[in-house]
KEKOLMI-623553 format. One line per field, with one value per residue (C-alpha): y, z negated, x; residue number from 1. Coordinates in nm, 2 decimals. Example, Ala and Ser with C-alpha at 12.3 -4.5 7.8 and 13.67 -1.06 7.14 Angstrom:
Y <- -0.45:-0.11
Z <- -0.78:-0.71
X <- 1.23:1.37
pos <- 1:2
//
This chain:
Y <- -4.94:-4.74:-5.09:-5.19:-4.94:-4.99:-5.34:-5.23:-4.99:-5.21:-5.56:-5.48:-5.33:-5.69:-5.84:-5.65:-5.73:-6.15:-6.13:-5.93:-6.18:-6.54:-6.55:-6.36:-6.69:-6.80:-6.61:-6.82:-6.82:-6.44:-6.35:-6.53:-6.36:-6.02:-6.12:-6.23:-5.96:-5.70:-5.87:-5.92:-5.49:-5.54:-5.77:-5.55:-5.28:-5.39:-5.41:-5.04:-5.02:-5.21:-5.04:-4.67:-4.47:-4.16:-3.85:-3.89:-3.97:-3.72:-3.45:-3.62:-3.82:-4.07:-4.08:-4.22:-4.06:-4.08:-3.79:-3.80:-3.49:-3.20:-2.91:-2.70:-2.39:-2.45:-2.72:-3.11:-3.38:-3.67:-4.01:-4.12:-4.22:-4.01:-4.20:-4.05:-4.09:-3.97:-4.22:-4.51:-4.45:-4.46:-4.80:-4.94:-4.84:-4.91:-5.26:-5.36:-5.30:-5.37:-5.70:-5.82:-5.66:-5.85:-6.19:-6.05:-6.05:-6.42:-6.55:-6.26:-6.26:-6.65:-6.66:-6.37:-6.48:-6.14:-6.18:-6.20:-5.89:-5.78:-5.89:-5.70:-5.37:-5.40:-5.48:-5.18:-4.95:-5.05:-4.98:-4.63:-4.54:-4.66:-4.44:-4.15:-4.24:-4.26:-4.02:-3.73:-3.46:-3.30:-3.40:-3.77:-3.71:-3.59:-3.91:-4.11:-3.94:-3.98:-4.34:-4.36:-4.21:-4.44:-4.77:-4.62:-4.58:-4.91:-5.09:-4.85:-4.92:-5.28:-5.46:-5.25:-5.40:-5.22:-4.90:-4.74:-4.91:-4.75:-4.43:-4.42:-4.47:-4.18:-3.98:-4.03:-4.01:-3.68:-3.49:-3.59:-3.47:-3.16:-3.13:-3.22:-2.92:-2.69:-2.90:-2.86:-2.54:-2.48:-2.71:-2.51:-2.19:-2.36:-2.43:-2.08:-1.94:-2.20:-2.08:-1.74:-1.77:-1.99:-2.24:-2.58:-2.85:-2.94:-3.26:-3.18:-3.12:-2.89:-2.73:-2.71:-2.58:-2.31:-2.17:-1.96:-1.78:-1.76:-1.43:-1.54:-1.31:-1.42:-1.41:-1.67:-1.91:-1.89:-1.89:-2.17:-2.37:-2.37:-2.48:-2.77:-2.85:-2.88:-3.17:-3.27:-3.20:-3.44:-3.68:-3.66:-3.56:-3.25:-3.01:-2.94:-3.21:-3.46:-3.60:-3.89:-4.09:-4.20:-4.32:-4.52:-4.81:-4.92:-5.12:-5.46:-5.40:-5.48:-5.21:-4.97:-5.08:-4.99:-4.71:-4.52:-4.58:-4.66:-4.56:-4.34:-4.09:-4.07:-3.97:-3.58:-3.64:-3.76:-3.49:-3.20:-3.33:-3.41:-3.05:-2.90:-2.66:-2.48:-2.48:-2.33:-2.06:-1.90:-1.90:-1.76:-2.09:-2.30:-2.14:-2.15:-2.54:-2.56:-2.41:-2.64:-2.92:-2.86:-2.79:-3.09:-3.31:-3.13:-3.15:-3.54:-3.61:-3.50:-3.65:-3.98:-3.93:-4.04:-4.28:-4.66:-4.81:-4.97:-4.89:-4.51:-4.48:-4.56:-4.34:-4.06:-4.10:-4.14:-3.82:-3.67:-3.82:-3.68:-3.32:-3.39:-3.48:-3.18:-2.94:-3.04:-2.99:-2.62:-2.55:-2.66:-2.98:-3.19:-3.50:-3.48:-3.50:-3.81:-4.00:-3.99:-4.08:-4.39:-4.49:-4.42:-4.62:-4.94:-4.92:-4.79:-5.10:-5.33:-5.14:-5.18:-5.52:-5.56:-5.47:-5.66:-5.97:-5.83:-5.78:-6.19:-6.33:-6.11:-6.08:-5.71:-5.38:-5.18:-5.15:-5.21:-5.51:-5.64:-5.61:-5.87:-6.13:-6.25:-6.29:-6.13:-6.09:-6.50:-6.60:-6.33:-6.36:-6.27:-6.01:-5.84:-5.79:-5.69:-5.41:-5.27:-5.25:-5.06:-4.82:-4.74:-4.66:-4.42:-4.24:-4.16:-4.37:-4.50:-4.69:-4.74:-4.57:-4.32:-4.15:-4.14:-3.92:-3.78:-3.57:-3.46:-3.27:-3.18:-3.02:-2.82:-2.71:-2.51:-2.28:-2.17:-2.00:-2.07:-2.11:-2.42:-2.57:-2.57:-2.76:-3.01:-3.11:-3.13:-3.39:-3.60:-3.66:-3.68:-3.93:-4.14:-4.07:-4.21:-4.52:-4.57:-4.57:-4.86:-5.06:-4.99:-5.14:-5.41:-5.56:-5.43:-5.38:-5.48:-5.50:-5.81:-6.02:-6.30:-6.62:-6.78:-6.59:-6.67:-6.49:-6.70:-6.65:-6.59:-6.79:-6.77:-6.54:-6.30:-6.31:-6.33:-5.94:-5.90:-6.03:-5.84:-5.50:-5.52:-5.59:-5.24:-5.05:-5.15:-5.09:-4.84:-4.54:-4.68:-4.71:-4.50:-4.34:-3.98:-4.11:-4.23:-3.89:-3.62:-3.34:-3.09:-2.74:-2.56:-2.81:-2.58:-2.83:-2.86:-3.01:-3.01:-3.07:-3.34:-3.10:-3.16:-3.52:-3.54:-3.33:-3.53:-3.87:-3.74:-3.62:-4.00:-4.13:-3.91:-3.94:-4.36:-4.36:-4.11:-4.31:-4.63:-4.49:-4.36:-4.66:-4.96:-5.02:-4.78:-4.94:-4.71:-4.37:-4.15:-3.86:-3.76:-3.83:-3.46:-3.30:-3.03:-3.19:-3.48:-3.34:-3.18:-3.43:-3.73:-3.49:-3.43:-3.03:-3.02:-3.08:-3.34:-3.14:-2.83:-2.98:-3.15:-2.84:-2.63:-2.93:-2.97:-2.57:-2.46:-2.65:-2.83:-2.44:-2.35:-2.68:-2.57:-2.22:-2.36:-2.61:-2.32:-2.08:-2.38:-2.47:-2.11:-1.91:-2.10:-2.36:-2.10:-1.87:-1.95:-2.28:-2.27:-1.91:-1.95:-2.27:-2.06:-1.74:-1.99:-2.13:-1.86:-1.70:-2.02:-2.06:-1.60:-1.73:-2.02:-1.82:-1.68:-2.02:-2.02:-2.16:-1.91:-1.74:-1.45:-1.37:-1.43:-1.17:-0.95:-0.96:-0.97:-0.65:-0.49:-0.57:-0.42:-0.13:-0.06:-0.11:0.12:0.38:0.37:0.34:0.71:0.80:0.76
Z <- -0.64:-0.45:-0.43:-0.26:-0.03:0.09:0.17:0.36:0.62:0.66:0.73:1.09:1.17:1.07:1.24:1.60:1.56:1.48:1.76:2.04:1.94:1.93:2.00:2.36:2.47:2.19:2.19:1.95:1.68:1.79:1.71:1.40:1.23:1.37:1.22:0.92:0.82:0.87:0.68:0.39:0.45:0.39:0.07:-0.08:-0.03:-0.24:-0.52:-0.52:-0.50:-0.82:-1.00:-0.89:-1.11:-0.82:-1.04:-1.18:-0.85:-0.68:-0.90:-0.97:-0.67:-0.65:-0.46:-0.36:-0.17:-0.04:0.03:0.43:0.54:0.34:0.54:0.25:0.15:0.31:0.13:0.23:0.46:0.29:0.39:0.18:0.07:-0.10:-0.26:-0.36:-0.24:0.13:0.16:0.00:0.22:0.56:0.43:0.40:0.75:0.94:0.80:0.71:1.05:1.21:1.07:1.25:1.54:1.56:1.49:1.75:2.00:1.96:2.13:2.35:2.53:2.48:2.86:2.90:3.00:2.84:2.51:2.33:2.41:2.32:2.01:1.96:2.10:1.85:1.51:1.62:1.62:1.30:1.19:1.35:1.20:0.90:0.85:0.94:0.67:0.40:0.48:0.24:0.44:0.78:0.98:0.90:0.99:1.37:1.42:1.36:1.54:1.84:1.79:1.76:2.12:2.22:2.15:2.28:2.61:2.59:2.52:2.71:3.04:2.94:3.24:3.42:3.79:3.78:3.91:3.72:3.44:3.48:3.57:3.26:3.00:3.19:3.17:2.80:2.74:2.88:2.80:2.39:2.49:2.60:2.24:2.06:2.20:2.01:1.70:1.75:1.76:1.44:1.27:1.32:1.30:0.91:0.86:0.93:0.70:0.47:0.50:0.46:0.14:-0.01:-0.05:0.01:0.18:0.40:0.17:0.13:-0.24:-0.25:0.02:-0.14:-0.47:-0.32:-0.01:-0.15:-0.30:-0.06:0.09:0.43:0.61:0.75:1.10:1.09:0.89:1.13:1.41:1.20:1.15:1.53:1.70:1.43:1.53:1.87:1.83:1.67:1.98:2.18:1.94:1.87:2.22:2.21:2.47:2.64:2.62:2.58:2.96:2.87:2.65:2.89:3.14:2.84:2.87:3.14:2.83:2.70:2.50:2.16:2.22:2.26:1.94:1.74:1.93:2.00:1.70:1.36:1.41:1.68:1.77:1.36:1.29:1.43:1.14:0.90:1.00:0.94:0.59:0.47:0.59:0.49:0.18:0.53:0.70:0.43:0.42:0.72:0.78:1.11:1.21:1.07:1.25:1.59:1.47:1.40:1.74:1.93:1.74:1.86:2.17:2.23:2.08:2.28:2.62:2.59:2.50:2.86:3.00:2.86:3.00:3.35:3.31:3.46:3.30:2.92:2.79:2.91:2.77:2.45:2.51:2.59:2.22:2.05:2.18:2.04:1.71:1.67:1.77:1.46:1.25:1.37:1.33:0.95:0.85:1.04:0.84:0.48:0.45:0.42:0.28:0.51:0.80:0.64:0.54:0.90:0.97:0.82:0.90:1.28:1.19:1.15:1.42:1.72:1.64:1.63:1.98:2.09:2.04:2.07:2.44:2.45:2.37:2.68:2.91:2.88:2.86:3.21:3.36:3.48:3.28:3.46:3.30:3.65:3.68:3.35:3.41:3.60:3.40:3.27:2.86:2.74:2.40:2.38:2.52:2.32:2.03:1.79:2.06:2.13:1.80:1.64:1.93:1.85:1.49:1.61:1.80:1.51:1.37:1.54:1.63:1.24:1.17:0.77:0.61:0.84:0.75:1.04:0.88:0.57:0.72:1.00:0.73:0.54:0.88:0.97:0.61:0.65:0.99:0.80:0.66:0.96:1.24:1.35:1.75:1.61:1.40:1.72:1.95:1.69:1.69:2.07:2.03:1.81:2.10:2.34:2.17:2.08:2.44:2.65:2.40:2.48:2.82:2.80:2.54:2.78:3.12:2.94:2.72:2.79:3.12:3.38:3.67:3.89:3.75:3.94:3.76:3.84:3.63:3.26:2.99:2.75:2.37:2.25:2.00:1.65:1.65:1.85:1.66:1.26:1.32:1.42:1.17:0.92:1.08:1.13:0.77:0.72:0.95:0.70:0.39:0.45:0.37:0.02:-0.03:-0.28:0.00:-0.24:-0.52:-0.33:-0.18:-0.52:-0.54:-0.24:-0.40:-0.09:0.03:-0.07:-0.19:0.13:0.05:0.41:0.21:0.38:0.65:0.84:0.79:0.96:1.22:1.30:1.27:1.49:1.76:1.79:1.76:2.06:2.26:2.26:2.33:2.61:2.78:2.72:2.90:3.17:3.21:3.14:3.48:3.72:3.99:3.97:3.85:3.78:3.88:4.23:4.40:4.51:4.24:4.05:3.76:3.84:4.05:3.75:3.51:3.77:3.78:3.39:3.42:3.71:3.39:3.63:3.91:3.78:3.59:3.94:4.07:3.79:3.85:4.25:4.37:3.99:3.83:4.18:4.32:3.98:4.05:4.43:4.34:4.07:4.30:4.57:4.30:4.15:4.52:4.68:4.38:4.08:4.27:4.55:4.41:4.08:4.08:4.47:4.45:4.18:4.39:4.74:4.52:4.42:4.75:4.92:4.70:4.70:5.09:5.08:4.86:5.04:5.38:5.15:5.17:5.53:5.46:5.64:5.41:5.60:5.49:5.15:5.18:5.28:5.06:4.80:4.90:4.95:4.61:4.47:4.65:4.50:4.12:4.19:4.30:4.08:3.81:3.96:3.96:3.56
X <- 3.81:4.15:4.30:3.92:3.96:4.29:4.22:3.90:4.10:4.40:4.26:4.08:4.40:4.56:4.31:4.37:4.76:4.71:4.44:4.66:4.96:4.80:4.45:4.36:4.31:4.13:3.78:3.58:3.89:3.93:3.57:3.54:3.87:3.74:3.35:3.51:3.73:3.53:3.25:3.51:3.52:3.17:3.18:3.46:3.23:2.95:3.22:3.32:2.90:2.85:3.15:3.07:2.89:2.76:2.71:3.07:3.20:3.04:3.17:3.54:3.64:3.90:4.21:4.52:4.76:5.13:5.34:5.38:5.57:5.68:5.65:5.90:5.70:5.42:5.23:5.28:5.05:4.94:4.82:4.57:4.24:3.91:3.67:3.29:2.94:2.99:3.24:3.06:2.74:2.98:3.17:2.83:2.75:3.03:3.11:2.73:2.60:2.96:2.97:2.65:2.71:3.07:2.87:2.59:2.91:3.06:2.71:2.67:3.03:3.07:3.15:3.35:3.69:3.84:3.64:4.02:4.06:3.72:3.75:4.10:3.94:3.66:3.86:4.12:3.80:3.69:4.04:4.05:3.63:3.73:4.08:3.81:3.57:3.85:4.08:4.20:4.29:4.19:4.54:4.44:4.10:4.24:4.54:4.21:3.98:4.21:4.25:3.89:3.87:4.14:3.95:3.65:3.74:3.92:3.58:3.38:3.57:3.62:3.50:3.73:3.71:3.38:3.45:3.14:3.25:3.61:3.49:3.28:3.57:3.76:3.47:3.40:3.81:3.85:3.49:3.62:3.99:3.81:3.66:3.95:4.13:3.93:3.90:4.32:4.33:4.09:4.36:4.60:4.41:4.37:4.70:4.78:4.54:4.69:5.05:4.96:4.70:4.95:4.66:4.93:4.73:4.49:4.37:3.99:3.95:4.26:4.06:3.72:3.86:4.10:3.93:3.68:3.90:4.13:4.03:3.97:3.71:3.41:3.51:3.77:3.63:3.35:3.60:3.79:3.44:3.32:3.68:3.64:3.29:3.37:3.54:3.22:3.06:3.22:3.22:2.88:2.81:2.65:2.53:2.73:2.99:2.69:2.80:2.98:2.72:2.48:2.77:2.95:2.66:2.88:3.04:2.90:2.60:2.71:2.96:2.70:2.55:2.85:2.96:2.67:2.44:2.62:2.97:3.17:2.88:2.82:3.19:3.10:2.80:3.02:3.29:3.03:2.93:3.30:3.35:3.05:3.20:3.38:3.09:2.89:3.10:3.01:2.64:2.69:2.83:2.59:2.29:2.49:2.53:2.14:2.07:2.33:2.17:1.79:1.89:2.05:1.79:1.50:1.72:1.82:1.38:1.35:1.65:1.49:1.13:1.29:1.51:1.50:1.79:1.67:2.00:2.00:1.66:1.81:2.12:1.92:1.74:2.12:2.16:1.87:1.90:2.25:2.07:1.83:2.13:2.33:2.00:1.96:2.34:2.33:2.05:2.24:2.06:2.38:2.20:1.88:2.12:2.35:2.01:1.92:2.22:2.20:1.87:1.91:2.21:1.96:1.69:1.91:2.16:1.85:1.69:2.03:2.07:1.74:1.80:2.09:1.91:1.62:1.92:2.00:1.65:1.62:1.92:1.84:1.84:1.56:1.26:1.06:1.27:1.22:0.79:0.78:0.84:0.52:0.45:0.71:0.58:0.50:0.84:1.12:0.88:1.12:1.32:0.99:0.85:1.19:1.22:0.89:0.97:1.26:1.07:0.84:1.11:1.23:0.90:0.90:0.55:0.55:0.64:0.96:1.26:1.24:0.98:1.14:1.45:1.25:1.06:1.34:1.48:1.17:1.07:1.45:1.34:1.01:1.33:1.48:1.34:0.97:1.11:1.30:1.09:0.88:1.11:1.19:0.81:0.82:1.10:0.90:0.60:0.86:1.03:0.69:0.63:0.99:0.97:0.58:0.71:0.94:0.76:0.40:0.59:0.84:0.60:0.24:0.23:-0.15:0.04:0.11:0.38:0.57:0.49:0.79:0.97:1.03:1.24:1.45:1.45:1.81:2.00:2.08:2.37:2.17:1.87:2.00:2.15:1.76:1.59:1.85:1.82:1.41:1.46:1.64:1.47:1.19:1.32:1.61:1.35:1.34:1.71:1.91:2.06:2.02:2.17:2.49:2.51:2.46:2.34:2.43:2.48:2.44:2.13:1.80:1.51:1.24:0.88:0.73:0.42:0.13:0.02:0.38:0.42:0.03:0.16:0.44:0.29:-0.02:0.25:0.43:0.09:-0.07:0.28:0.31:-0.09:-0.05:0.27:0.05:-0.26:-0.01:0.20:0.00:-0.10:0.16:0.29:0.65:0.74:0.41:0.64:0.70:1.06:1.08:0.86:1.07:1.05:1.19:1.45:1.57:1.56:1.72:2.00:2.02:1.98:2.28:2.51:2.70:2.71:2.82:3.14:3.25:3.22:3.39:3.72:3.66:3.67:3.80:4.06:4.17:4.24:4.43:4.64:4.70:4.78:5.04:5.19:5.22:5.40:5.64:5.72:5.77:5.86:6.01:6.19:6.29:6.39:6.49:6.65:6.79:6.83:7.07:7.23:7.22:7.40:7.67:7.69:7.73:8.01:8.19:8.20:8.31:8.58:8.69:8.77:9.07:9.20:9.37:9.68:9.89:10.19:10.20:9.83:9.91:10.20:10.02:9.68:9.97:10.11:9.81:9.76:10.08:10.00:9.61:9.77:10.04:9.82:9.55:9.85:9.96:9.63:9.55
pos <- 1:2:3:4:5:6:7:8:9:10:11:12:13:14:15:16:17:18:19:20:21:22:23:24:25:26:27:28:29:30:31:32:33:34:35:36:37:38:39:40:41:42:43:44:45:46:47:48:49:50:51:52:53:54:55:56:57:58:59:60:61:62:63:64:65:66:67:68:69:70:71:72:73:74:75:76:77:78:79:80:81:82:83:84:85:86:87:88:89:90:91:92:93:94:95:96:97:98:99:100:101:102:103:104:105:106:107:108:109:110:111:112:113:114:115:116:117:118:119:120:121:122:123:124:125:126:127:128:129:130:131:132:133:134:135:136:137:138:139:140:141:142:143:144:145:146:147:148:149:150:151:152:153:154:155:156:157:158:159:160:161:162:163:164:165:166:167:168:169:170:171:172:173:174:175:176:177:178:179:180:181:182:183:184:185:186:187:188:189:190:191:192:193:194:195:196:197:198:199:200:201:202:203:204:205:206:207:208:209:210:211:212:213:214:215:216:217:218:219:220:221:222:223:224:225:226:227:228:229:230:231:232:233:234:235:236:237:238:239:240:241:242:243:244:245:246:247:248:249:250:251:252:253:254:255:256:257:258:259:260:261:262:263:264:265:266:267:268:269:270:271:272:273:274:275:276:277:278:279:280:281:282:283:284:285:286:287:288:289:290:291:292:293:294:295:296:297:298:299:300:301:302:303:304:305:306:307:308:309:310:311:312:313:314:315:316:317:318:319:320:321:322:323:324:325:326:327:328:329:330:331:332:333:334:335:336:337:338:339:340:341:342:343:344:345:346:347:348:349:350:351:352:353:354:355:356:357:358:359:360:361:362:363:364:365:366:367:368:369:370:371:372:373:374:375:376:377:378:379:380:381:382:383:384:385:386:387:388:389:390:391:392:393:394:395:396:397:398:399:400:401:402:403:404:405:406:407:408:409:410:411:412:413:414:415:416:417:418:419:420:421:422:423:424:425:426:427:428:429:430:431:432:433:434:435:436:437:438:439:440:441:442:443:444:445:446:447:448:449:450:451:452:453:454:455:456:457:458:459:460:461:462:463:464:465:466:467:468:469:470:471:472:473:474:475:476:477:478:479:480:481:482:483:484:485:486:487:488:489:490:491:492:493:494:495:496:497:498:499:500:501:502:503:504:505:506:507:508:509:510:511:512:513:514:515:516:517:518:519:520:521:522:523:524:525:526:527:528:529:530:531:532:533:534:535:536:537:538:539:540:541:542:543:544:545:546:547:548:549:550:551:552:553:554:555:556:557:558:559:560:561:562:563:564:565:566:567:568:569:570:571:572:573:574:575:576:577:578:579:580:581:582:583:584:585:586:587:588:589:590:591:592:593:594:595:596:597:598:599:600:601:602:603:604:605:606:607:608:609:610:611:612:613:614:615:616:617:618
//
């Protein structure tokens, strides 16, 4: 199984290299070899499946490490590989759903003159998730996690001669660098404690075993815990370093797929479970997670309700989702927050793609745009219905697998405070309501359509990830998704009971009949342009505004001030001082040089005679 797992994180890496070298020019060879090795990830993963047995695992996991640098008495950093549930359940994600999204992307950027490069960009993320998902220790988790953000804003600003498109990848690039300050400073905050409670690593099982008995108070693990999970928050986008999400559909729409709903926004997930035994010891950290979480979830619902843009729409609910995920772990449900995880992972790929596959049948991503092309439903048959399964799905209606993990965070929610079980209830009718919205004008809408214009049903390659992913958003409910994880000690048992799972179905129920009553036959936005509502949510709460602000009259007046004090100060006075001192002593000392002896007699003699006296003197 280690010799499994090391094949899985080193052949997209292999794959990037022989791509970059000999095959830009080749897209259909490129996109093939990236398809195919990662689906070989995929089939190499099913053999770990058969061969693990999850209660042993979970308690014993297996690793394989290397000895990378020996810091002398203060432990070592190793490169390796951890093996248990957790990572299992990731491998399946990332290279399951990966793999169809790669053969989703041969059809969909078949005319892309760049798709060599696509290609490239898209096996060295797998490389850089995957090194995440199997790594041992937190210092490999964070030379990941920055490649990771690397290849994101590589594929994110891929059509760069866009300038929204280039703009976007910046954005996302520097909102996570912003993150990934903190989460580098709560390294190193660790590696201090490390040093000093003679603990020796930071590999996670050394970590797990030895830090709670460490002596480490309260307040810096909790200290420890939230610089580390704001790394998750950018990752993960949460509020409020959420910004960059919704700009990053500038990238080709498979990209989004991967990025935004099975992978990159999962690793802050994924980081929070591997991580959870520090968490958990600091509750005041996890209910300042829960909190973030909620809050995030119920701010993105409204963000959504005004969108135009299909694929913001669906950005918006990423971002929610990742609150719910977020909410769950901060109130110690590690495995309710995973098992949505990996649901979400299946039906926002397949509204994703689903879009995707919209998006070419259309040619436009507006929702208005896209109503007026008459019978949708009869001519994306397959597009259309796939899509709706998606989006029953996520509104958490049974038997889909939304429901499923939808009622596990909502039953964890009952054990914290009753304000936040509230709001996550909310989210549920909001999100039944944004989705009735675009399914009620894309697919169902009264209004006049122009009859000369007629979607196009996708191909094969579009339409097989589909079919597979309807299939799991399905079925995924009913996966073993608990047994791969164990037993969580610190995860309390929640029964929501019948009376909460009525609730919550009646709220997406009432919210998609409500949009479709409201929608059905609207001629444009229900809301007014300069209504306050709407002002507030166009602008996503001033979030935007005030961080172009905080850089334009903040950062840019730091940076003057600094230029003003290098210029005027340092370089004044401290480097040319130091020249004009020497200067000036040199040019004092060179006016002795006249070249007249009878000067230098005479400085001589008055010489002679200052020595002699102060020789009489002593």
């Amino acid at each position: 199984m280690l010799t499994l797992a090391w094949t899985i994180l080193w052949i997209p890496f292999i794959a990037a290299v022989l791509i970059t070298l000999f095959l830009l020019n080749k897209p259909r060879a490129a996109g093939w070899l990236a398809t195919g090795v990662l689906f070989a990830g995929f089939i190499c993963t099913l053999r770990i499946l058969s061969h693990a047995q999850f209660e042993s695992l979970n308690h014993s996991p297996l690793e394989s490490s290397i000895v990378w640098l020996s810091l002398g008495g203060h432990g070592v950093i190793e490169f390796g590989i951890l093996l248990n549930g957790l990572s299992i359940l990731m491998l399946l994600i990332v290279t399951g759903i990966g793999s169809l999204i790669f053969l989703y992307s041969i059809s969909y950027m078949k005319e892309d003159k760049s798709a060599g490069r696509y290609f490239a960009c898209l096996s060295l993320f797998a490389f850089s998730m995957l090194g995440i998902v199997l790594a041992n220790n937190l210092v490999q988790v964070f030379i990941f996690w920055e490649l990771v953000g690397l290849s994101s804003y590589l594929l994110i600003g891929f059509w760069y001669e866009k300038d929204s498109a280039a703009m976007a990848g910046k954005k996302a690039f520097l909102t996570n660098r912003v993150g990934d300050i903190g989460m580098m400073i709560g390294i190193l905050l660790l590696f201090h404690q490390i040093a000093t409670n003679h603990i020796g690593s930071v590999n996670f099982l050394t970590l797990e075993g030895r830090l709670p008995h460490a002596g480490i108070s309260e307040g810096m693990l909790a200290a420890i815990s939230l610089l580390i999970f704001c790394g998750v928050m950018g990752k993960s986008a949460q509020v409020p370093l959420h910004v960059w999400l919704p700009d990053a559909m500038e990238g080709p729409t498979p990209v989004s797929a991967l990025m935004h709903a099975a992978t990159m926004v999962a690793a802050g997930v994924f980081l929070l479970a591997r991580l959870y035994f520090l968490f958990a010891a600091s509750p005041s950290a996890l209910h300042i997670i829960a909190w973030i979480g909620v809050v995030t979830a119920f701010l993105a619902g409204t963000m959504a309700l005004v969108q135009n843009d299909i694929k913001k729409i669906l950005a918006y609910s990423t971002l929610s989702q990742l609150g719910y995920m977020v909410m769950a772990i901060g109130l110690a449900d590690r495995n309710a927050g995973m098992f949505h995880l990996t649901t979400h992972a299946f039906f926002k790929a397949l509204l994703f793609l689903a879009a995707g596959s919209l998006i070419h049948g259309m040619h436009t991503q507006d929702i208005w745009e896209m109503r007026r092309f008459p019978k949708t439903l009869k001519h994306m048959l397959v597009t259309s219905f796939t899509f709706l399964m998606g989006t029953l799905a996520l509104m958490g209606i049974p038997p889909f697998s939304g429901y499923f993990s939808k009622e596990e965070i909502l039953s964890a929610a009952t054990h914290g405070p009753k304000l936040l079980l509230i709001i996550a209830l909310s989210v549920v009718f909001l999100t039944a309501f944004y989705m009735g919205r675009l399914c009620t004008i894309v697919f169902f809408s009264q209004t006049a359509k122009e009859e000369h214009h007629h979607a196009h049903e996708s191909d094969g390659f579009i339409l097989f990830p589909l079919a597979v992913l309807a299939v799991f958003s399905i079925a995924g409910g009913y996966l073993p998704i608990k047994e791969i994880l164990g037993h969580s000690a610190h995860a309390a048992a929640h029964h929501g009971g019948n009376l909460l799972a009525i609730i919550s179905v009646s709220l997406g129920l009432i919210g998609f009949g409500t949009a479709f009553l409201v929608f059905r036959k609207a001629q444009g936005p229900v809301l007014g342009e300069n209504s306050f509502p709407s002002i507030v949510l166009d602008h996503k709460y001033f979030f935007d505004e005030l961080y172009d602000d905080l850089i334009r009259y903040g950062q840019e007046s730091i940076a003057t001030f600094s230029d003003a004090f290098e210029r005027h100060v340092v370089v004044q006075f401290a480097s040319n001082g130091t020249a004009s001192a020497a200067r000036s002593l040199g040019q004092l000392l060179s006016r002795l040089q006249t070249g007249v002896v009878q000067f230098y007699a005479l400085v001589f003699a008055v010489g002679v005679t200052v020595l002699v006296f102060l020789l009489m003197l002593r």
